[in-house]
OpenMM code with the backbone's topology and positions (N, CA, C; nanometers):
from openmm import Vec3, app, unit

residues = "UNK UNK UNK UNK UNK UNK UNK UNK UNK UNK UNK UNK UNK UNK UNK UNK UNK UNK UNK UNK UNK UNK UNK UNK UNK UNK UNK UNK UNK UNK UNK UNK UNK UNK UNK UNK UNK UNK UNK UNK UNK UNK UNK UNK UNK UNK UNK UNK UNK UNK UNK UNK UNK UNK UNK UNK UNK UNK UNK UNK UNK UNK UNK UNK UNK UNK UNK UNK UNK UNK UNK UNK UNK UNK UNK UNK UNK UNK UNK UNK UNK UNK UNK UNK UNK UNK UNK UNK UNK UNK UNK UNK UNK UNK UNK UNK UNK UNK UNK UNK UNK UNK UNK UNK UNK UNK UNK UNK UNK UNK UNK UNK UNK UNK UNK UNK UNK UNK".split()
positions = [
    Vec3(0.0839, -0.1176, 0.0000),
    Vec3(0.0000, 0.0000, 0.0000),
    Vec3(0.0878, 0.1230, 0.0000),
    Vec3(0.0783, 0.2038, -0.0858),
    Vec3(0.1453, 0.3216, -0.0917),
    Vec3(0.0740, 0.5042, -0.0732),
    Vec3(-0.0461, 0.4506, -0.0489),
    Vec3(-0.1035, 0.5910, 0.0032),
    Vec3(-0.1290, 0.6593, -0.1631),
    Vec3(-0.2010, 0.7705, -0.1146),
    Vec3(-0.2296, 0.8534, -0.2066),
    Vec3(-0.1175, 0.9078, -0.3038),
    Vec3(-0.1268, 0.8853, -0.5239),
    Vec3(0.0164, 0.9391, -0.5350),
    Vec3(0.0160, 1.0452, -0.5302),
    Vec3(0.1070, 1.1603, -0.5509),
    Vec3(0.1707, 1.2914, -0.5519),
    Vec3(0.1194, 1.3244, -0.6473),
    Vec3(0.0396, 1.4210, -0.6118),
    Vec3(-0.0395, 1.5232, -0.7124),
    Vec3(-0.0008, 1.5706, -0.8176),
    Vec3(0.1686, 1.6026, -0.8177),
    Vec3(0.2512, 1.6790, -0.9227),
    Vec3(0.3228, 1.5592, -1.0162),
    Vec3(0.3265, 1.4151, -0.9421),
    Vec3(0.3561, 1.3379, -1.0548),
    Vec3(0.3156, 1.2245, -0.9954),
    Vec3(0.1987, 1.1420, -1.0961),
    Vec3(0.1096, 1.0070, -1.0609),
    Vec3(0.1902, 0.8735, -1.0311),
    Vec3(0.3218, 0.9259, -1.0298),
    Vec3(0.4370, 0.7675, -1.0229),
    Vec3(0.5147, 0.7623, -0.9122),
    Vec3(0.4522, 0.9478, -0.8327),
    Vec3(0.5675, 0.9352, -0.7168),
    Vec3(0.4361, 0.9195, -0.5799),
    Vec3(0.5200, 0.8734, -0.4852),
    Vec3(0.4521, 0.9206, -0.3637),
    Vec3(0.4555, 0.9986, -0.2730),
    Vec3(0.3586, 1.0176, -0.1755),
    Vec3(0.2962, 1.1985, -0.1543),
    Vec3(0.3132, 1.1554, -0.0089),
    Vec3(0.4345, 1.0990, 0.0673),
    Vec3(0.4687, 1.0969, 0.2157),
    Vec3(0.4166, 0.9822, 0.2737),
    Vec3(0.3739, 1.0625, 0.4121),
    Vec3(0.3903, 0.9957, 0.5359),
    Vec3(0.2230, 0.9583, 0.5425),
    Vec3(0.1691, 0.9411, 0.6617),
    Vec3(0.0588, 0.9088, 0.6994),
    Vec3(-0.0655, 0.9726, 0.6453),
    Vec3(-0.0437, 1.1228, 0.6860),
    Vec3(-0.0917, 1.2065, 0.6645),
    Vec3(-0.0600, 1.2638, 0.5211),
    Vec3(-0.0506, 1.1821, 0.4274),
    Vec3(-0.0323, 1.2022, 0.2865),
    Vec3(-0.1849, 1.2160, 0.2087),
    Vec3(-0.2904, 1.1777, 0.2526),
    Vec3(-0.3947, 1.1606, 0.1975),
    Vec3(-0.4746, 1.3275, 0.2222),
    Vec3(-0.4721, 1.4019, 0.3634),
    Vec3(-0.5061, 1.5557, 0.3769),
    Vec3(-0.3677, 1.6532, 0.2930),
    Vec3(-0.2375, 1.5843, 0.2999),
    Vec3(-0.1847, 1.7257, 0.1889),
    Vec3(-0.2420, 1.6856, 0.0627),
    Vec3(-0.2712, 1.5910, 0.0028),
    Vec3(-0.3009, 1.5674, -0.1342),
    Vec3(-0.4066, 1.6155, -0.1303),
    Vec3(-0.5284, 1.5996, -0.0758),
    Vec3(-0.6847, 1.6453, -0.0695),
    Vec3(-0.6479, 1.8633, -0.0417),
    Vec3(-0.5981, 1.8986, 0.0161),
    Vec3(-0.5329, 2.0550, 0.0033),
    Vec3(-0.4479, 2.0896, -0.0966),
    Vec3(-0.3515, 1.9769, -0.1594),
    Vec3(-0.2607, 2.0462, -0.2711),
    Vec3(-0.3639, 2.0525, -0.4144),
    Vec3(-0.4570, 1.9571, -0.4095),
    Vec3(-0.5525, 1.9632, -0.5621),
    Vec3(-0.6917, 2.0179, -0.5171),
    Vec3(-0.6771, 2.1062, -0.4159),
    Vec3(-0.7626, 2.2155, -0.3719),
    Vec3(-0.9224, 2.1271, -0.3363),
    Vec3(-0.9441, 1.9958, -0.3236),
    Vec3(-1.0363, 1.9429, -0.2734),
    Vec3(-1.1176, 2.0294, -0.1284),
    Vec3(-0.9817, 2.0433, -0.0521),
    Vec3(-1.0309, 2.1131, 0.1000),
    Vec3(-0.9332, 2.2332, 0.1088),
    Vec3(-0.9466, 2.3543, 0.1672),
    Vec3(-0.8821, 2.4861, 0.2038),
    Vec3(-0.7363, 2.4027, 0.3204),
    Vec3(-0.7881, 2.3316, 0.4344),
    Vec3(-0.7018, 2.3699, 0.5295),
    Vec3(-0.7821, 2.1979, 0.5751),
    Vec3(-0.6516, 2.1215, 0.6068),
    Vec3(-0.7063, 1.9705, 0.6893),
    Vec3(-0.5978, 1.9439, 0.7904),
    Vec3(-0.6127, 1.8278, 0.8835),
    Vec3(-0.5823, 1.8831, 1.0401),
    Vec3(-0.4442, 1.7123, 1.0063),
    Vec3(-0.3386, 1.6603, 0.9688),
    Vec3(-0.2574, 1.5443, 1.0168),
    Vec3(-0.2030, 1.5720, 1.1241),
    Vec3(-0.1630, 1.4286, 1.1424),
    Vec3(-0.0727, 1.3648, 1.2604),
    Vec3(0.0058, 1.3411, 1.2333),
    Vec3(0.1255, 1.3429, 1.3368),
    Vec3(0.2623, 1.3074, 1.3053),
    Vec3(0.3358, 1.2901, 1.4434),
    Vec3(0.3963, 1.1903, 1.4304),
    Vec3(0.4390, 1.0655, 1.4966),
    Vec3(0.6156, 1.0663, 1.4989),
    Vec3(0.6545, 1.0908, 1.3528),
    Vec3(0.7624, 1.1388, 1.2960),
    Vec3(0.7899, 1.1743, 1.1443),
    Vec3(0.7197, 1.2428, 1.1384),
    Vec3(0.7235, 1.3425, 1.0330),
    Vec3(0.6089, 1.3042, 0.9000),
    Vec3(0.5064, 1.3054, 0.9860),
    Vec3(0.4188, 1.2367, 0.8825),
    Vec3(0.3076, 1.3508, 0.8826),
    Vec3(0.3125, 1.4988, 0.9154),
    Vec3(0.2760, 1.6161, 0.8848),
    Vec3(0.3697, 1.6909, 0.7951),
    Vec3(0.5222, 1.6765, 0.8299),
    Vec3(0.6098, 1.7468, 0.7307),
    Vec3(0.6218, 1.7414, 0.5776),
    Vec3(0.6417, 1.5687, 0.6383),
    Vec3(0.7001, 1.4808, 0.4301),
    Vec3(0.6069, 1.5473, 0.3487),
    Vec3(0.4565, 1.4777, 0.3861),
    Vec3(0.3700, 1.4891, 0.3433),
    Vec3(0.3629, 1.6561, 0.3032),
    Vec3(0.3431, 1.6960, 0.3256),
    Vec3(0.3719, 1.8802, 0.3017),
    Vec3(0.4547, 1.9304, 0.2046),
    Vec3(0.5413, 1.8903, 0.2355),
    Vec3(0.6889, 1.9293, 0.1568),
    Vec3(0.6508, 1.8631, 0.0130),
    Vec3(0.6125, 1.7098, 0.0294),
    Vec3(0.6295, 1.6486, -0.1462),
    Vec3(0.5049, 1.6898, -0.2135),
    Vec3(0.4175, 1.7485, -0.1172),
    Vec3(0.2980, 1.7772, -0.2348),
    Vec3(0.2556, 1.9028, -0.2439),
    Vec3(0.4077, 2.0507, -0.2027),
    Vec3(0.3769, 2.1166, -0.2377),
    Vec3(0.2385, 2.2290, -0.1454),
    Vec3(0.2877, 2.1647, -0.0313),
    Vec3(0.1837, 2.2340, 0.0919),
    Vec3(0.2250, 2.2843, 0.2121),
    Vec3(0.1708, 2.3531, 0.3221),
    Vec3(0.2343, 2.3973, 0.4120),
    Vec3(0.1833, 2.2794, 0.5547),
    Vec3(0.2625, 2.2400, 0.6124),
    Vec3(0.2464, 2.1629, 0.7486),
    Vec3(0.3128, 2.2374, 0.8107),
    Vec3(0.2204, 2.1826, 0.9472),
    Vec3(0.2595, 2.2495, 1.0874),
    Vec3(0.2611, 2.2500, 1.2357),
    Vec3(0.3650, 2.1018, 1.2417),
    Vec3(0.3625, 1.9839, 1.3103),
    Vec3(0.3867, 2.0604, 1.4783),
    Vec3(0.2619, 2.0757, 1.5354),
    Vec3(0.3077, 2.1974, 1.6696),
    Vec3(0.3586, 2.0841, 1.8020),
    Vec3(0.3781, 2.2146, 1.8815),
    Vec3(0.4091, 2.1146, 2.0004),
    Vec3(0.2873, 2.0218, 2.0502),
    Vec3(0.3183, 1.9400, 2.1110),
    Vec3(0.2260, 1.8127, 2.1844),
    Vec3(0.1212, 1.8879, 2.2677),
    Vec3(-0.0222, 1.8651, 2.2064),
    Vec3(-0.1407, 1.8623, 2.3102),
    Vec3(-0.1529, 2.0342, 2.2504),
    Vec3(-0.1238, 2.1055, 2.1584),
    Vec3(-0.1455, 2.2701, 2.1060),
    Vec3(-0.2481, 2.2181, 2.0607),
    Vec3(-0.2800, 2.1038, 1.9968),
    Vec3(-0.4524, 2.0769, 1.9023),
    Vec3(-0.4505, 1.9622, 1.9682),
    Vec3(-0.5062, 1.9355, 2.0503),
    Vec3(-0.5677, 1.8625, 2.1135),
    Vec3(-0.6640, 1.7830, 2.0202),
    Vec3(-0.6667, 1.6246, 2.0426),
    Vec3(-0.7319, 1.5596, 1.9485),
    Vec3(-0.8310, 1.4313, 2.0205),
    Vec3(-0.7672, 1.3912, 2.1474),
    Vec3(-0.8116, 1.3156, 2.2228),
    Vec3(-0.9363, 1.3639, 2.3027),
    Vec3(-1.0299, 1.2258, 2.3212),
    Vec3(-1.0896, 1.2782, 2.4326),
    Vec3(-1.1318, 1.1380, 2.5291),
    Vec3(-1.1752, 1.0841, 2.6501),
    Vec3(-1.2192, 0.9618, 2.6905),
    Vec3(-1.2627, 0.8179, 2.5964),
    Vec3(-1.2952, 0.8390, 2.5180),
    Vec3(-1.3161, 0.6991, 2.4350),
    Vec3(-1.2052, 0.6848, 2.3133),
    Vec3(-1.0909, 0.7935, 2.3201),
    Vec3(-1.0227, 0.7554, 2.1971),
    Vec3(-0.8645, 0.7415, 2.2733),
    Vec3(-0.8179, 0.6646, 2.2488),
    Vec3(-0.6387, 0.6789, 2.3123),
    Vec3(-0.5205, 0.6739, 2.2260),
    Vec3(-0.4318, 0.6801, 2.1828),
    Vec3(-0.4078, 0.7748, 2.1052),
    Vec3(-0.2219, 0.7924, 2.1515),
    Vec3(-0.1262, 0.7167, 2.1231),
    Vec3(-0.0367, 0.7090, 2.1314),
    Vec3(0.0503, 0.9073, 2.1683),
    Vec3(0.1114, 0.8947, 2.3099),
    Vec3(0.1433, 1.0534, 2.3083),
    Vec3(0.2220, 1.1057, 2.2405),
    Vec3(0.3074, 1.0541, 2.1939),
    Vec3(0.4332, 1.0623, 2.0767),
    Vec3(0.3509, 1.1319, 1.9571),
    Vec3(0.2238, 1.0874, 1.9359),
    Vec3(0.1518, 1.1540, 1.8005),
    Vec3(0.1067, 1.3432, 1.8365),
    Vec3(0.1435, 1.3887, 1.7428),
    Vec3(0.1285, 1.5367, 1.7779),
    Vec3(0.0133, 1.5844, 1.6298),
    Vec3(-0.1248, 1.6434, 1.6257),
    Vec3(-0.1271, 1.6844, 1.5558),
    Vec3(-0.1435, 1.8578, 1.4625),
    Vec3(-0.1740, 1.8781, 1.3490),
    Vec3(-0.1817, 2.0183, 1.3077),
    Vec3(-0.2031, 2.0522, 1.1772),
    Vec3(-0.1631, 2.1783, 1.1458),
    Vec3(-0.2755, 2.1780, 1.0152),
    Vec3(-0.1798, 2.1596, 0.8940),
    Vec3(-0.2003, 2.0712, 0.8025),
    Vec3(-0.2291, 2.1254, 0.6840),
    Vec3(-0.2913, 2.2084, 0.5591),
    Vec3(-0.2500, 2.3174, 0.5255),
    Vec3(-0.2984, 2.4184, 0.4425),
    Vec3(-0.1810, 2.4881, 0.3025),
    Vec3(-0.2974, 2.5317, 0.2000),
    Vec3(-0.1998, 2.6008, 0.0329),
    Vec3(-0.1184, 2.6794, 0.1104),
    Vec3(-0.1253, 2.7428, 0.1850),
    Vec3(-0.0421, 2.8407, 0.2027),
    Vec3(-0.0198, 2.8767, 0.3575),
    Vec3(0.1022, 2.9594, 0.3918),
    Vec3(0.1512, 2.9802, 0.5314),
    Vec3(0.0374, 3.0638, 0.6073),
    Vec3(-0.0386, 3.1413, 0.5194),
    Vec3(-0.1719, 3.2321, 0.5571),
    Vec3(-0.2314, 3.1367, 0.6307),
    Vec3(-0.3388, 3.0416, 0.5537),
    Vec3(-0.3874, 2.9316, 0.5905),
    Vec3(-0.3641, 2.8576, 0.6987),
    Vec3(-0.2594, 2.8152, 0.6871),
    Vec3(-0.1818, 2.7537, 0.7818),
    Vec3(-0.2223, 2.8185, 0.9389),
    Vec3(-0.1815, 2.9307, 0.9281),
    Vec3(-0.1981, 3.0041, 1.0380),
    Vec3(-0.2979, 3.0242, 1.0997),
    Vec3(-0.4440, 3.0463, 1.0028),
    Vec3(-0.5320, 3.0585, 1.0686),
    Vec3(-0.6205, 2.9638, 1.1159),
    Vec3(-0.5463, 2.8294, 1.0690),
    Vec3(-0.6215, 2.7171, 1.1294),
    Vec3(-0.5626, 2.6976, 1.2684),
    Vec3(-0.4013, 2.7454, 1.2762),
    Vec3(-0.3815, 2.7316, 1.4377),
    Vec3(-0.4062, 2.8153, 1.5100),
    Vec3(-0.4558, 2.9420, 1.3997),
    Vec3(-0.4822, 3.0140, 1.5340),
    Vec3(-0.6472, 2.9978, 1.5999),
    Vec3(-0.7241, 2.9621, 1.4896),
    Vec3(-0.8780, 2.9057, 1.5339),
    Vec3(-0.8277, 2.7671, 1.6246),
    Vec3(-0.7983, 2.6334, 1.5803),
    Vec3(-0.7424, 2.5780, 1.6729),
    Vec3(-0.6515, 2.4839, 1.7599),
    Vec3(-0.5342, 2.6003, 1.7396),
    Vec3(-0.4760, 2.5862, 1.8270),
    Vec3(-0.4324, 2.6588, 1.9733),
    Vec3(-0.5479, 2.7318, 2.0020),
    Vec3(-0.5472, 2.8231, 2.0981),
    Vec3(-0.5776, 2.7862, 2.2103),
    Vec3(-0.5037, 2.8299, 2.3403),
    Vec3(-0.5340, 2.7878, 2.4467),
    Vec3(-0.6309, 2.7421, 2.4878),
    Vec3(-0.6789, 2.6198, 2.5722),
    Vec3(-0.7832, 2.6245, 2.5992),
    Vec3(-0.7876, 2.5575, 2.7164),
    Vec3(-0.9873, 2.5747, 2.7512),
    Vec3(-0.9987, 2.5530, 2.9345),
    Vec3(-1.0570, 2.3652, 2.9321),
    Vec3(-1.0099, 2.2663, 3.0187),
    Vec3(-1.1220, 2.1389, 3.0072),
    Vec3(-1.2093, 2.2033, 3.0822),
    Vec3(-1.2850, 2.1257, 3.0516),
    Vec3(-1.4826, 2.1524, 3.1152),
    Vec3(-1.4504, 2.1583, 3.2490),
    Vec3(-1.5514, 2.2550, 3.3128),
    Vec3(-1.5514, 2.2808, 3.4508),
    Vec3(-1.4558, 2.2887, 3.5049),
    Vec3(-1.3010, 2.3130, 3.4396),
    Vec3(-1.2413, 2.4078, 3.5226),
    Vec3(-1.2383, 2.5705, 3.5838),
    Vec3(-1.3347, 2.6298, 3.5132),
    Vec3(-1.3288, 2.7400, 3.5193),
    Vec3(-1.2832, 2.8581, 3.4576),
    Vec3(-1.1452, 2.7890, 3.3582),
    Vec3(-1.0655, 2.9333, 3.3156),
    Vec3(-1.0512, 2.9112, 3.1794),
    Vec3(-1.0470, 3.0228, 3.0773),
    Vec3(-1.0538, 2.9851, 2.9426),
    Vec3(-1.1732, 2.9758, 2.8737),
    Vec3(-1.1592, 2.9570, 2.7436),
    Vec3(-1.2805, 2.9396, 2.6218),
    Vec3(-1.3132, 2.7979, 2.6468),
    Vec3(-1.3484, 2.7290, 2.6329),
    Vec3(-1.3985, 2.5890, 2.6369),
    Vec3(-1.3505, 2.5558, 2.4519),
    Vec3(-1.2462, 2.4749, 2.4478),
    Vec3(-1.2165, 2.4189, 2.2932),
    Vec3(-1.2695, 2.3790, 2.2159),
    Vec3(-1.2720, 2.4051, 2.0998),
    Vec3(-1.3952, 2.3154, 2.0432),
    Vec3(-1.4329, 2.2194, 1.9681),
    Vec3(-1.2909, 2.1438, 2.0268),
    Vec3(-1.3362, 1.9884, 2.0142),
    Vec3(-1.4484, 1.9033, 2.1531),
    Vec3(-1.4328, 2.0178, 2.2497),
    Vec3(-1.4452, 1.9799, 2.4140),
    Vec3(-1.6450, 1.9741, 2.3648),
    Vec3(-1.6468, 2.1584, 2.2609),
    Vec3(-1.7946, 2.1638, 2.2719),
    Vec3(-1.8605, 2.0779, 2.1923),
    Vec3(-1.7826, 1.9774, 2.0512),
    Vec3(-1.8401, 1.9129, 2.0097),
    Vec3(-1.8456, 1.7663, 2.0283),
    Vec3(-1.7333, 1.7171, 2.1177),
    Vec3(-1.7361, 1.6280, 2.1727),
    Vec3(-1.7372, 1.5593, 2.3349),
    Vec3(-1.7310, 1.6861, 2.3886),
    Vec3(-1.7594, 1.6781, 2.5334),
    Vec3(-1.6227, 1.6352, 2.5717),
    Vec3(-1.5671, 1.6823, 2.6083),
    Vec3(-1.4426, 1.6557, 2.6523),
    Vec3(-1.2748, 1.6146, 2.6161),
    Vec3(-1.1577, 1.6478, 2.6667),
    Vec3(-1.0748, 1.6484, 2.5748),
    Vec3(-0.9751, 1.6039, 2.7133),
    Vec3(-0.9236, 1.4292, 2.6768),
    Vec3(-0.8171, 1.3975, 2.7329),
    Vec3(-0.8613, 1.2436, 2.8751),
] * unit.nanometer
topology = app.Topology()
chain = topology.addChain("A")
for resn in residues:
    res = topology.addResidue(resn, chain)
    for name in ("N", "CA", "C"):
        topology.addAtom(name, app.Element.getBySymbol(name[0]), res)
């Protein structure tokens, strides 16, 4: 199995894990999609197909929540066409945030659509 090929040439391949969201952003399918990376399976993927990744520190996008577990080594973030893009998906979300009923902060909003995070 070799994953999705490389958009810019049908014989090569288009990375790491997360090869299937830069390809779906480099042939403009989606604006901005969210990989994981483990070890460098937000970057490759980026780099060979011609996209911007933006592999942040651990737990900045929070992805987990009680029914999913989720190796900690995996970090994820956005893929997007451009560094613009890029940005404004971390800054929608990757922004600080509060768990439920602590009190302090926006409530995240993976937390509001899935009830909880971690």
């Amino acid at each position: 199995y070799n994953g999705p090929s490389n958009p810019y040439d049908l014989k090569r391949f288009s990375g790491g894990s997360s090869s299937g969201s830069a390809v779906a952003v480099a042939t403009g399918m989606v604006p901005v999609a969210i990989g994981y990376d483990g070890g460098g399976s937000i970057r490759i993927p980026a780099a060979w197909s011609g996209t911007v990744g933006l592999a942040v520190g651990f737990s900045r996008f929070p992805f987990q929540n009680k029914n999913v577990n989720i190796n900690p080594s995996v970090k994820s973030g956005p893929l997007a066409a451009n560094v613009e893009d890029a940005a404004e998906a971390f800054l929608l979300l990757g922004q600080p945030f509060s768990r439920q009923g602590d009190g302090g902060g926006a409530v995240h909003p993976y937390t509001a659509l899935y009830g909880g995070v971690g």
